[in-house]
C-alpha positions in Angstrom: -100.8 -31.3 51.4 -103.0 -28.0 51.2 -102.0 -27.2 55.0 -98.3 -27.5 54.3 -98.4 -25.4 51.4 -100.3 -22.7 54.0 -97.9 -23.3 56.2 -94.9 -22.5 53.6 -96.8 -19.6 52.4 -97.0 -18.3 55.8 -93.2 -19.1 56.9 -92.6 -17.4 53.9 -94.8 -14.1 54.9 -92.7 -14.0 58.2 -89.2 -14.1 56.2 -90.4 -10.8 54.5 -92.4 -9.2 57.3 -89.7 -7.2 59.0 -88.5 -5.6 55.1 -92.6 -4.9 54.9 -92.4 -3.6 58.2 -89.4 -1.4 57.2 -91.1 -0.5 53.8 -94.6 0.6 55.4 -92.9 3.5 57.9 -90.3 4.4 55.9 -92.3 4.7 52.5 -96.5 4.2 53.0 -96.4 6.0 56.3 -95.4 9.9 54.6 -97.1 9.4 51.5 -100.3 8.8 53.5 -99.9 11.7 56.0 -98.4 13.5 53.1 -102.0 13.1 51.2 -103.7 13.7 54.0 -101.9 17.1 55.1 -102.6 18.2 51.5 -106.6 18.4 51.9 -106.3 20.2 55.2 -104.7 23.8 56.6 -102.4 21.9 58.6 -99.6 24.7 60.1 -96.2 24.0 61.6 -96.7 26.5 64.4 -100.5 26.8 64.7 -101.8 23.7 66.7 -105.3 23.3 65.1 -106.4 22.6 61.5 -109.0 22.2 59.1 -110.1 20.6 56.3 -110.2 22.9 53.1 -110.3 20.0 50.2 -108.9 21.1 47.2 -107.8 24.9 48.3 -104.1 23.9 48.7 -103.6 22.1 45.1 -105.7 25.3 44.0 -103.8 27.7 45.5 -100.5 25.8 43.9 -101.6 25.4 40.9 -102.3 29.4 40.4 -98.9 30.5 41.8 -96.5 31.7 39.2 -93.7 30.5 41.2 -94.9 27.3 41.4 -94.6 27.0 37.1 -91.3 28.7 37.2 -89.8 25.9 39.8 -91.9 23.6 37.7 -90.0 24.6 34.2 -86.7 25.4 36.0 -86.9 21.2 37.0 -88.0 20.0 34.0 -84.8 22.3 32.0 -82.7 21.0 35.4 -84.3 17.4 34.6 -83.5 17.2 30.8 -80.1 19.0 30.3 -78.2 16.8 33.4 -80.2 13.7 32.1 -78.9 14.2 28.2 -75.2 15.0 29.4 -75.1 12.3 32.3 -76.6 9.8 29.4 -74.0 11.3 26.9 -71.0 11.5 28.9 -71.3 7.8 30.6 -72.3 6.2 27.6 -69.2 7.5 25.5 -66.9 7.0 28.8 -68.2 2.9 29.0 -67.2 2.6 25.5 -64.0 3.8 25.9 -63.2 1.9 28.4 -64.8 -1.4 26.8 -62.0 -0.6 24.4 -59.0 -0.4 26.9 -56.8 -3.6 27.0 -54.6 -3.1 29.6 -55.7 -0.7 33.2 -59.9 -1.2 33.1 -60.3 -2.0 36.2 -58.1 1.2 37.4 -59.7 3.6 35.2 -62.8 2.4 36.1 -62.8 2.4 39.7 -60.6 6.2 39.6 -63.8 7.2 37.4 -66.6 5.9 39.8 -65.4 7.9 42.9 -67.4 11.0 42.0 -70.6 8.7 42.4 -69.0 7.5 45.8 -68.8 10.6 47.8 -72.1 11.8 49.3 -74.0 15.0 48.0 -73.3 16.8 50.8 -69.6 16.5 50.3 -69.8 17.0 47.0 -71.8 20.3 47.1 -70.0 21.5 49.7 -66.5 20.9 47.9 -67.8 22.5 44.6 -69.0 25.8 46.4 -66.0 25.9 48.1 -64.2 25.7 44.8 -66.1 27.9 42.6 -67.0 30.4 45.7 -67.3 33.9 43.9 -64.3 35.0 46.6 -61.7 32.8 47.9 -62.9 30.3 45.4 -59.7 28.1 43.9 -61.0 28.1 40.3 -62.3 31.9 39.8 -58.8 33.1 41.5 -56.9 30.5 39.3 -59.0 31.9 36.1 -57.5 35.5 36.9 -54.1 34.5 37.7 -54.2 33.2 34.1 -55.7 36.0 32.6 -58.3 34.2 31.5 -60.9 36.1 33.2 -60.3 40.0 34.4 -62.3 39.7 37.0 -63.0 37.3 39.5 -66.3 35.1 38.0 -69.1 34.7 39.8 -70.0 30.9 39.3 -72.8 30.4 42.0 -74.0 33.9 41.7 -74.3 35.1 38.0 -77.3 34.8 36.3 -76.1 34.1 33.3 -73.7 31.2 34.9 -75.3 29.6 38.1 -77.7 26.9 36.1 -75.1 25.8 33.7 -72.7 25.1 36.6 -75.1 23.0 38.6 -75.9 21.2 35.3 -72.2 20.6 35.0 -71.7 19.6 38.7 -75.1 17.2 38.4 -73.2 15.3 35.2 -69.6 15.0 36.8 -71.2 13.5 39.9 -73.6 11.2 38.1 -72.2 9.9 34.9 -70.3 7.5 36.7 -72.9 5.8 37.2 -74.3 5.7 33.8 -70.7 4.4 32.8 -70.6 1.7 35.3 -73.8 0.4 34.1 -73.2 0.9 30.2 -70.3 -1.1 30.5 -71.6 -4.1 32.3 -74.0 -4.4 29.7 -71.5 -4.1 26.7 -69.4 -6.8 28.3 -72.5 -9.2 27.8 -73.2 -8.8 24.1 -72.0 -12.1 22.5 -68.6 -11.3 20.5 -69.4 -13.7 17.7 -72.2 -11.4 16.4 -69.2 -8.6 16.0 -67.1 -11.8 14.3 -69.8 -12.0 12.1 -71.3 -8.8 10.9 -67.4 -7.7 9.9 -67.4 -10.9 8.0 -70.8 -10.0 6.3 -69.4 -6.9 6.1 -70.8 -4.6 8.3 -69.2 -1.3 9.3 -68.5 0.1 12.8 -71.6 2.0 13.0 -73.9 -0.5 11.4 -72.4 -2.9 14.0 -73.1 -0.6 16.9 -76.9 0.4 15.9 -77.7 -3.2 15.0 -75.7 -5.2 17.6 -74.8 -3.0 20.6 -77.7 -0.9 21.1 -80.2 -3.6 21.1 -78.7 -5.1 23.9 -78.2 -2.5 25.9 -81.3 -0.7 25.3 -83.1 -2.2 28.0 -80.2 -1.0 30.5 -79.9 2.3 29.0 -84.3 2.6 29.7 -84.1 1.7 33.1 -81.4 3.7 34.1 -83.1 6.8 32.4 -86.4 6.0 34.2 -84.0 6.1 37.5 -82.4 8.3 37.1 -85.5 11.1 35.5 -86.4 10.5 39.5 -83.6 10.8 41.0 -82.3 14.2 39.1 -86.3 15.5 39.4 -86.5 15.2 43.3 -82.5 16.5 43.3 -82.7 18.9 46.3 -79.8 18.6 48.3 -77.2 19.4 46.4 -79.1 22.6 44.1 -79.9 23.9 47.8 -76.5 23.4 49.0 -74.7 24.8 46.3 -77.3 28.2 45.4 -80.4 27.6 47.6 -82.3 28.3 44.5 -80.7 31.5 44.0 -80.0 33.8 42.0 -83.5 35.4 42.5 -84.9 31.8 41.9 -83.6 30.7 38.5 -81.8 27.5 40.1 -85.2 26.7 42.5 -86.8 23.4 41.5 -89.9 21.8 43.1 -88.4 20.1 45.7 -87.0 23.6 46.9 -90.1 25.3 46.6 -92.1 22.8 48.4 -89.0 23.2 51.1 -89.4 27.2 51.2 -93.4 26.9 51.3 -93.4 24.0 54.1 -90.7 25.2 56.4 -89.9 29.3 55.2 -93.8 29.9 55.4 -94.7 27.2 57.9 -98.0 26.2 55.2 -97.6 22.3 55.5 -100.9 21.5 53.9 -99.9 23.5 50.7 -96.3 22.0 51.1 -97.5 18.6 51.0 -100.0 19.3 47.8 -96.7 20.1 45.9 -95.2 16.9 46.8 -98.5 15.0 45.9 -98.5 16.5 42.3 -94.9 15.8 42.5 -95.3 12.2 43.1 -98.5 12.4 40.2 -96.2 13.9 38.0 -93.6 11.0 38.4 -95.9 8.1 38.5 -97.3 9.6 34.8 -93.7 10.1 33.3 -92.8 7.0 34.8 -95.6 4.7 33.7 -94.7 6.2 29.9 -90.9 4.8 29.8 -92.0 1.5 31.5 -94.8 1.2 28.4 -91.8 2.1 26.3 -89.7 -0.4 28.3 -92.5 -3.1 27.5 -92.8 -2.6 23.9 -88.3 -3.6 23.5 -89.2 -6.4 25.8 -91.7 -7.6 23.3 -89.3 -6.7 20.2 -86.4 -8.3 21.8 
């Protein structure tokens, strides 16, 4: 009996070997190296290296830079998080309410979530470019706007645009989710609270969102990591610029690695990246525990 329950265990081990396999180069294999670069002077041009310990997380740690792509991401981070949150949540419950056409508005309402970044970034900068742009042009042929606004290239204009962008492109997915999750939430508890009666809002704090909450914390811990590690798309669309006020820390780790060629120092920013993340992240899944319990 004990040896066919080894040999299930082991015929099991083999079924998920090849998704281990997978797992362990794809994932394990540049976190490692990426740790191990980190305590060394490792240089994409120089051959040798060295180990210098802690001099690369030092040196990071006292560049001013380094804080201003750190507070830049955490501002990027917060404000596209909020409005993504926001925007899908209201948009599932809107649609929860239509009778007739759900399925229609919701799959015309997804499609900014289907197209890759790339697409996406590159579409928007060709829309908003500060020259041939369709929108700026449009905005002056209106007379909205004297002259031709610099979306991508103000100051004043080029964070709020990207947060825009972020929140069009992943609210969709918020909505998708939300929705899913109010179609679950037993109807007879509505029945009943208008009977007791309850109003709308007392309905929706005491009914709705404790069902959903669980959703609505696990798609905020996904997508804190996704928006946080964000690079394409913010270096697609301004490359960091205007004189850094859209680089995050993906794009400075990007610029230190493969502008200045310093691989050890770039992978120390990605190690405190990845620290930084495993802390936030270990503070919504306690959170996340605590409704399980309360459920």
């Amino acid at each position: 009996m004990k040896s066919r329950h080894l040999r299930a265990q082991a015929a099991s081990f083999c079924f998920i070997l090849p998704a281990l396999t997978v797992l362990a180069l794809l994932l394990l294999y540049p976190v490692i190296t990426s740790i191990y670069y980190s305590f060394t002077s490792k240089h994409l041009i120089k051959t040798g290296y060295e180990f210098v310990f802690l001099q690369n997380y030092i040196a990071v740690l006292t560049d001013k830079e380094f804080w201003t792509s750190f507070l830049t991401n955490i501002k990027w981070t917060v404000t596209s998080l909020f409005f993504q949150i926001l925007v899908g949540f209201f948009a599932a419950l809107a649609l929860e309410r239509i009778g007739k056409g759900k399925s229609f508005f919701r799959t015309v309402l997804i499609i900014p979530w289907a197209f890759p970044s790339i697409v996406i970034a590159l579409s928007w900068k060709w829309i908003l470019n500060g020259v041939s742009g369709y929108l700026p042009n449009i905005l002056v042929k209106l007379g909205i706007c004297d002259t031709i606004p610099q979306f991508l290239s103000s100051a004043e204009l080029a964070f709020p645009v990207l947060v825009m962008i972020n929140v069009w492109f992943g609210a969709p997915l918020i909505m998708v989710n939300v929705l899913s999750a109010l179609q679950t939430v037993p109807r007879d508890q509505y029945e009943a609270a208008q009977v007791d009666g309850a109003s709308p809002l007392q309905s929706f704090l005491h009914i709705t969102v404790p069902h959903i909450r669980i959703v609505m914390g696990l798609l905020i811990v996904l997508r804190t990591i996704w928006i946080f590690n964000s690079f394409d798309m913010i270096y697609l669309i301004t490359g960091g610029g205007p004189a850094g006020l859209t680089q995050t820390v993906p794009i400075y780790a990007y610029n230190v690695g493969w502008g200045l060629k310093m691989l050890g120092r770039s992978s120390a920013v990605t190690v405190l990246l990845l620290l930084f993340l495993l802390l936030v992240c270990a503070l919504y899944f306690r959170i996340l525990d605590k409704w399980e319990k309360e459920a």
